[in-house]
N, C-alpha and C positions, 0 to 999 in steps of 0.2 A: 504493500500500500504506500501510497506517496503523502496522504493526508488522512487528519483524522475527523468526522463533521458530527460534530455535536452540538447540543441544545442549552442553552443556563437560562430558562426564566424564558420569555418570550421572543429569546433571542439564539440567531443560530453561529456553529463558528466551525472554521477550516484552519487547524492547526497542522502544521510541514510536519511529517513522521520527522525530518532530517532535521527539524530544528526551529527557531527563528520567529519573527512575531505569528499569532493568530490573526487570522479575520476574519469580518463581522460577515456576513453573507448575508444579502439585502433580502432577506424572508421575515416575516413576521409571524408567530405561530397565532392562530384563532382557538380559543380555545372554550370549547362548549362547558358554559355557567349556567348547572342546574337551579330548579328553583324548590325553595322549601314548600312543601304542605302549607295553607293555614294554620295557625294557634290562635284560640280562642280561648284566653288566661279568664276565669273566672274567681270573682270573690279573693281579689288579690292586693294589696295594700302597698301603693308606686310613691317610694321617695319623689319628697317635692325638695327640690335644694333651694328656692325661695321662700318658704314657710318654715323651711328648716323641720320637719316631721313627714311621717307615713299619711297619707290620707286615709278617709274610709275606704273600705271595701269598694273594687270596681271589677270593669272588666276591661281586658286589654289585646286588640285583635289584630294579629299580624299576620301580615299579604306579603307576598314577594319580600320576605327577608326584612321589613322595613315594618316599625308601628304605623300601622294605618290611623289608627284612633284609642284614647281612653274614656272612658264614661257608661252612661248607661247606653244599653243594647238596644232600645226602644230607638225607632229611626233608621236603622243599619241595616244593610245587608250583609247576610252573615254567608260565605259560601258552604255551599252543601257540604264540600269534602272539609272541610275546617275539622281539626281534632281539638275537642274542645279538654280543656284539663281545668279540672278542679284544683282550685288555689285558695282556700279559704285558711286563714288562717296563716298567710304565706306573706311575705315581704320581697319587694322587690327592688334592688337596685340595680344601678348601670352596671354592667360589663366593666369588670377590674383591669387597670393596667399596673406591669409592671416597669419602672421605668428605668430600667439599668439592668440589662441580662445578658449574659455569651451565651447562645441556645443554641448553636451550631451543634447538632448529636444529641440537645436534650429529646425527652420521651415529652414530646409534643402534648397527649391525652394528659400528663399531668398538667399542665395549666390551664385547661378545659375542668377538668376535675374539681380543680378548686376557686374554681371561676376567674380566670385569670384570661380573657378575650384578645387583650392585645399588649404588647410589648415592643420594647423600643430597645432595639437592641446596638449596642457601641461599641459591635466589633468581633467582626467575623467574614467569610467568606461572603462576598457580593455576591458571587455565581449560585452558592447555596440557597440566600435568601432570596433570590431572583426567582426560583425551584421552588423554593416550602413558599411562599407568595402565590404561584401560582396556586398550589395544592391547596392551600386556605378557600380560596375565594373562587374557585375552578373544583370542587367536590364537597360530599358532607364532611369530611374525615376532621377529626377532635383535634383541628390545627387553629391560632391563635391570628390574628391579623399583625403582621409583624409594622415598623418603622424602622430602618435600619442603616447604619453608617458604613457597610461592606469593612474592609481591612482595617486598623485604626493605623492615622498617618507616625511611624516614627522615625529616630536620627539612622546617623550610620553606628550607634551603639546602641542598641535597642534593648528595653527593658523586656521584652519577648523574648529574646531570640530573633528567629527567623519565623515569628509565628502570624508577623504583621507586616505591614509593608514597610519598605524602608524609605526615607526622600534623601535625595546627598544635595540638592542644587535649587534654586528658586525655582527654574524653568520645569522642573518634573513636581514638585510641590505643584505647582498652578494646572500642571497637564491633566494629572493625576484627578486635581479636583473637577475638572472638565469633563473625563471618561469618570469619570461617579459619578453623577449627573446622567450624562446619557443612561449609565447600564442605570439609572434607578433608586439611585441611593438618595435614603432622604434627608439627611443630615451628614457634615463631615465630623470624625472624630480625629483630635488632635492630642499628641500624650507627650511627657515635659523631656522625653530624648532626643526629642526631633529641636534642633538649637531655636533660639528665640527669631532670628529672622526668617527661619524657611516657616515657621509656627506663622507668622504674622502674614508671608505671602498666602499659604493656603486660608486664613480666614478672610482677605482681602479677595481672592479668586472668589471662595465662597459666598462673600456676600455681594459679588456682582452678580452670580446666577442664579442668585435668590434662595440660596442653602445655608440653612442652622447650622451652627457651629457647635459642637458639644466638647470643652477641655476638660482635662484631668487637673487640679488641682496638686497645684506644688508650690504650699508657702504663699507667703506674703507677694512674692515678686508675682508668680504664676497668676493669683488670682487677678492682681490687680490687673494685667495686661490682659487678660480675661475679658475683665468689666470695659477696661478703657478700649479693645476692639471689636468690644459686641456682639462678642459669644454667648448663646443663649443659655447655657447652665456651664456649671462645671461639678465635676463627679467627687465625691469620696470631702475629702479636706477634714484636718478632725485640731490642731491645736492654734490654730490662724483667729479660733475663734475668740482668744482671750484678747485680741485686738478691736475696741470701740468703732475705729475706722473701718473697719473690714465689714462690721456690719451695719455703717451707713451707708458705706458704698453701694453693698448689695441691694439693701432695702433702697434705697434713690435709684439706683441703675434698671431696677424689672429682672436683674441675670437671677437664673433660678440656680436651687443649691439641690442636688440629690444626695443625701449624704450617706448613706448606702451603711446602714449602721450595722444590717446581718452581716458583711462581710467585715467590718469595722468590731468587731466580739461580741456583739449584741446575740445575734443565734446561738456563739459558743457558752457564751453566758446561762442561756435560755435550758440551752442542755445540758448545763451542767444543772441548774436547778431543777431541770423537770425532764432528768433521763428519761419517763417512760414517753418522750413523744416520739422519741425511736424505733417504739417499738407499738405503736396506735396503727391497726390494720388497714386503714387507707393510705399514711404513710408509708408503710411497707409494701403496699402494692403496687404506686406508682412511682417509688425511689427504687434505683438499682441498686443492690447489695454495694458496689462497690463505692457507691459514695457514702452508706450508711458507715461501713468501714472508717472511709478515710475523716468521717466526724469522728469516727470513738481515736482511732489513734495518728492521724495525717493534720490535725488542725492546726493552722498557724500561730494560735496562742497554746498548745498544750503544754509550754512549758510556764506558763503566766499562771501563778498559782490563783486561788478565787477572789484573795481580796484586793490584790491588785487589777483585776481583770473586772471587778464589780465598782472600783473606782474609774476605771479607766471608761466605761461604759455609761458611766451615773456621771460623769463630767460628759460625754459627748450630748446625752440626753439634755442637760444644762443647758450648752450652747445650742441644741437644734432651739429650745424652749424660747430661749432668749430672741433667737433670729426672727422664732415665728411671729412674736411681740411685738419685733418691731418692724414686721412686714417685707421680710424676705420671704421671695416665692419660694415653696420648697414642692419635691414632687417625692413619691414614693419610689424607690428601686432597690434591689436587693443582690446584682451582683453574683448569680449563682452562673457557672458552675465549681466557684470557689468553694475549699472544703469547709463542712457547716451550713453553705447555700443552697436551697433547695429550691427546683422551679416548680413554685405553686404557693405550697404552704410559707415560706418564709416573706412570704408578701405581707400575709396575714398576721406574721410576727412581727413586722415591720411597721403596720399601722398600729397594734396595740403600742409599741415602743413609742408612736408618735404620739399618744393620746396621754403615756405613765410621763413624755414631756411635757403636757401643758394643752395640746390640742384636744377638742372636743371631738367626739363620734364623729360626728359630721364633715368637721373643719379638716378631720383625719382622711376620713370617704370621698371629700372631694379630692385630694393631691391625686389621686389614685384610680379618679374618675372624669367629671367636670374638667377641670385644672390640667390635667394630663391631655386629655383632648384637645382643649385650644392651645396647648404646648408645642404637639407638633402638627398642631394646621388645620385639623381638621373638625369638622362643624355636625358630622352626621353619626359621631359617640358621644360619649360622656354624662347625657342626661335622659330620659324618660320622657319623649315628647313627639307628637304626631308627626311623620314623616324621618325622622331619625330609625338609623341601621338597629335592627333589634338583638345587642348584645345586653341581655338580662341576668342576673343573678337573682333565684328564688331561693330564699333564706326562712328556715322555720324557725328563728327569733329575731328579734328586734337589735340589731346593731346599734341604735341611738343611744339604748339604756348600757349596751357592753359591746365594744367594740369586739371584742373578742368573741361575738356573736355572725360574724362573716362568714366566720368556718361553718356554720350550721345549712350547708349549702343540701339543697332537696333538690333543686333539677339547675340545669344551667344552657341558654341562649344565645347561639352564638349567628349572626346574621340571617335568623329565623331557624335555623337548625335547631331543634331540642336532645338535651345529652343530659341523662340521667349517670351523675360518677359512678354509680356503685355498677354499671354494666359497661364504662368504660373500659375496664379493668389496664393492665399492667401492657405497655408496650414496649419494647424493648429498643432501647436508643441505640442509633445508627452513627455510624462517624465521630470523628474526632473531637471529644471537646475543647474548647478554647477559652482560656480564664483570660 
């Protein structure tokens, strides 16, 4: 063979057996989008995030993947084939995101599982996301609607390895961000090996083609260059915060903060105090033994004994506290597949952490809903409202009174698709992961 012709995402490519660039082959694939059944949500009680409360009881009737209407039924045409499901007694929020994930190789049904609809992930293969993108939105299958940054940009000494892209010169920093763009990419990722001026060329390329910037936090210096170029978050950051200016800058500037606390020992913490979530049988179904593992003995603080690890963790909770006060944006992500990080559940650990900071159910629900939607752009998630994609979360408790009431997840809605967890069961993740 002289060439190889392959697919990534809607795009096809001819790469030289003998070597040497790929190229794009002017095809475009068409790809048949089934359409869900009706759902006719009866006696179901739909967060209002302007009332700030559950309303009464209603009904809620989705057509072609999309809430058609809520209210009463009187008036409607309800179609014949519509499966109607009893919801009495049932709570319903928006479709969870999580916003900081490596899900390249994760078992996709777990974030369907635990209601977890879409994610924004900052760094991974392009070509892959281009693939599982399609699969989402192109079948039923218990895949998540991604946002995604393809490879994250670093120097010629990389804190990866070779596991991310490398830039060595302005002119491939700006190219780079050009062909991300076309293949798809929705945001660029930017990490603090890549030196400070090829850092500033890609966010400058970036913000002429109308692409968010997402940096890694490093220090005082990082952020600030952060804020003063217009990058729309920055990831992680954990001791910047004992600095007054750092958090007017944010709060004046709109940069959002993900502070990503499950990978920061907030999870490790979690299981050290409440080993048996290890071993809770939806957990185990949809975690592969080998990361269960690498939490009991692979984790980056197991040498941090508990009281240093409970201070270090009750100071970061301090500053998110603080930040949110004074009105930095903050969003929910969690950073998995670091060891300790779980895709699904450490979401949900994530927001009770925001709440033991200072935030309300609510004020926690939205970073991770609301707030996360108009994050990266988009207008048809985040709320409960006629004509918006129907990614729902039915919960048989009330979240307002205990955040930690999310997990009580009884079905879950994913662009009119309905997926009952406990028949999802255990999938087994494919490919490499990438922290």
């Amino acid at each position: 063979s002289s060439a190889l012709i392959y697919s990534a995402g809607n795009h096809v490519w001819r790469q030289p057996v003998a070597g040497g660039e790929r190229q794009q082959i002017p095809v475009r694939l068409d790809l048949p989008h089934p359409t869900p059944k009706p759902l006719l949500l009866r006696g179901v009680r739909v967060l209002d995030f302007k009332s700030a409360s559950f309303g009464t009881p209603t009904t809620v009737f989705i057509e072609q993947g999309r809430i058609a209407w809520i209210g009463a039924e009187g008036g409607h045409n309800i179609s014949s084939d519509a499966e109607v499901i009893d919801c009495s007694g049932r709570f319903a929020i928006p479709g969870l995101f999580d916003f900081h994930v490596h899900a390249a190789g994760a078992n996709q049904a777990s974030f369907l599982a635990y209601g977890v609809t879409s994610a924004r992930d900052v760094g991974g293969s392009i070509s892959w996301f281009n693939a599982v993108k399609d699969r989402s939105e192109s079948s039923a299958d218990p895949v998540p609607s991604y946002f995604f940054s393809g490879e994250i940009f670093e120097g010629e000494h990389p804190n990866w390895g070779d596991g991310f892209l490398q830039i060595y010169d302005e002119q491939s920093a700006r190219e780079y961000v050009r062909r991300f763009k076309e293949w798809g990419a929705d945001f660029i990722k930017i990490y603090p090996s890549l030196p400070w001026p090829l850092q500033h060329a890609a966010v400058d390329e970036a913000h002429r083609l109308g692409l968010p910037v997402a940096a890694h936090a490093s220090g005082i210096e990082g952020i600030t260059k952060s804020v003063t170029w217009g990058c729309l978050s920055f990831e992680h950051g954990r001791g910047e915060w004992a600095f007054d200016d750092v958090v007017q800058m944010l709060s004046l500037s709109g940069t959002h903060w993900v502070p990503t606390l499950a990978v920061g020992g907030s999870d490790a913490l979690l299981l050290r105090d409440e080993p048996e979530k290890l071993s809770d049988p939806k957990f185990r179904a949809f975690t592969p033994e080998g990361e269960i593992q690498e939490a009991l003995f692979g984790s980056y603080v197991k040498t941090v004994d508990d009281i240093a690890l409970r201070g270090s963790v009750m100071n970061l909770l301090a500053r998110l506290g603080e930040a949110h006060r004074r009105g930095v944006k903050l969003n929910a992500g969690t950073d998995p597949a670091n060891p300790e990080c779980f895709f699904g559940p450490s979401l949900h650990w994530e927001l009770a952490r925001f709440v033991q900071a200072g935030l309300t159910p609510l004020e926690a629900l939205r970073t991770a809903t609301e707030e996360a939607a108009a994050a990266v752009g988009t207008g048809d998630l985040g709320t409960l409202a006629a004509g918006k994609i129907a990614d729902i979360v039915l919960l048989s408790a009330d979240p307002l009174q205990d955040i930690r009431n999310t997990e009580a997840i009884w079905r879950v809605i994913k662009g009119g698709w309905l997926y009952d967890p406990d028949k999802l069961g255990a999938q087994a993740p494919t490919g490499k992961t990438v922290r």
